[in-house]
N, C-alpha and C positions, 0 to 999 in steps of 0.2 A: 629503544625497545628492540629486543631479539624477532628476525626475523619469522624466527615458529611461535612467537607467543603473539604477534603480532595474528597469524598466518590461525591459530588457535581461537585468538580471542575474535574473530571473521566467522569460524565455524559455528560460534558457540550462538554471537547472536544471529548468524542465519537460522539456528536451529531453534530458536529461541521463539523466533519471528514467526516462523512457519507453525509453529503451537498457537500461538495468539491469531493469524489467519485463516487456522483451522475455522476457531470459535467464530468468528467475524464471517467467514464464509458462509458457516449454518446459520448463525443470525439470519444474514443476510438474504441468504435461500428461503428461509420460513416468512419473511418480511415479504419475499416476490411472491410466493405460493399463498401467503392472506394476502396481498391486493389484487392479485386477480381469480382468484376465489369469489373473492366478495365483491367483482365486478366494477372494481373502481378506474376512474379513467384516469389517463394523466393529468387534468387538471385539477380533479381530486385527490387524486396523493399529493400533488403540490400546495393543495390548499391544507393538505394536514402535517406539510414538511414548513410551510413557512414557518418562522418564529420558533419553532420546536429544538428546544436549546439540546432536550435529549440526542435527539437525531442527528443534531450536527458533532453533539462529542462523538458521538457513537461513528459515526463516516470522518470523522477527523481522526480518530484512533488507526481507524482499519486504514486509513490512505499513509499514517504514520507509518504502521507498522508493518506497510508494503516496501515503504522506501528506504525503510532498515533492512529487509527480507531481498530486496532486489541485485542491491549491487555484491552481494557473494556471488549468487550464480552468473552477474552480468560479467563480472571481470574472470572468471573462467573461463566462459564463453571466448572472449574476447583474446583470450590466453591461448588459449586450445585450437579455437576454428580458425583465427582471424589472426594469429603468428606474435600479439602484444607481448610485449615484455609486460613484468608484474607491475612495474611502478607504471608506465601510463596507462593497460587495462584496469588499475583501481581510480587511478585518477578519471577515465572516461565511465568506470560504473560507479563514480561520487556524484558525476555532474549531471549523468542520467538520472540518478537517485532526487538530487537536490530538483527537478523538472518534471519529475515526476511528483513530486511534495506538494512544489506548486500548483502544476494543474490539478493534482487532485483538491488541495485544498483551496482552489477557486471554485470546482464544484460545489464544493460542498456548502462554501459561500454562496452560491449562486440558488441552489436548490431551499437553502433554508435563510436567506437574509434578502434574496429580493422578489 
């Protein structure tokens, strides 16, 4: 593959990503503004995340679709500040990507499976 379709098709799903993050964000933000609102403590939101198959797709999606969203701007980064060449800045913002995946989706394990 051509290194600008390659370099293209990076733009498009960062751009992609950060639409879907938008949504997931305000979710997110209105889900923090009613539970403490409604004066719930952390053992009560945990007691209404356990089990809650919604809640865990819903934080599985968004930790998804952070770790599609991250590594564009990490391998620029990395490009830019820190002097990488292209091929190992994408390679160190895959494996950031892929660790980030993880722990988020051990979260999310962790808040709604035990």
């Amino acid at each position: 593959m051509a290194a600008g379709v390659a370099q293209a098709r990076r733009w498009y799903w960062q751009r992609i990503s950060a639409i879907v993050l938008a949504v997931f964000v305000l979710v997110h933000l209105a889900i923090i503004i009613y539970a403490v609102r409604g004066g719930l403590s952390a053992a009560e939101i945990l007691g209404r995340t356990r089990g809650n198959w919604g809640f865990a797709a819903f934080y599985t999606a968004f930790v998804v679709a952070c770790a599609v969203h991250v590594p564009g701007g990490l391998s620029n980064i990395a490009q830019e500040w820190w002097g990488l060449k292209e091929r190992p800045a994408l390679w160190f913002a895959r494996v950031f990507a892929v660790l980030l995946l993880a722990a988020g989706l051990r979260a999310v394990y962790a808040v709604v499976a035990t």
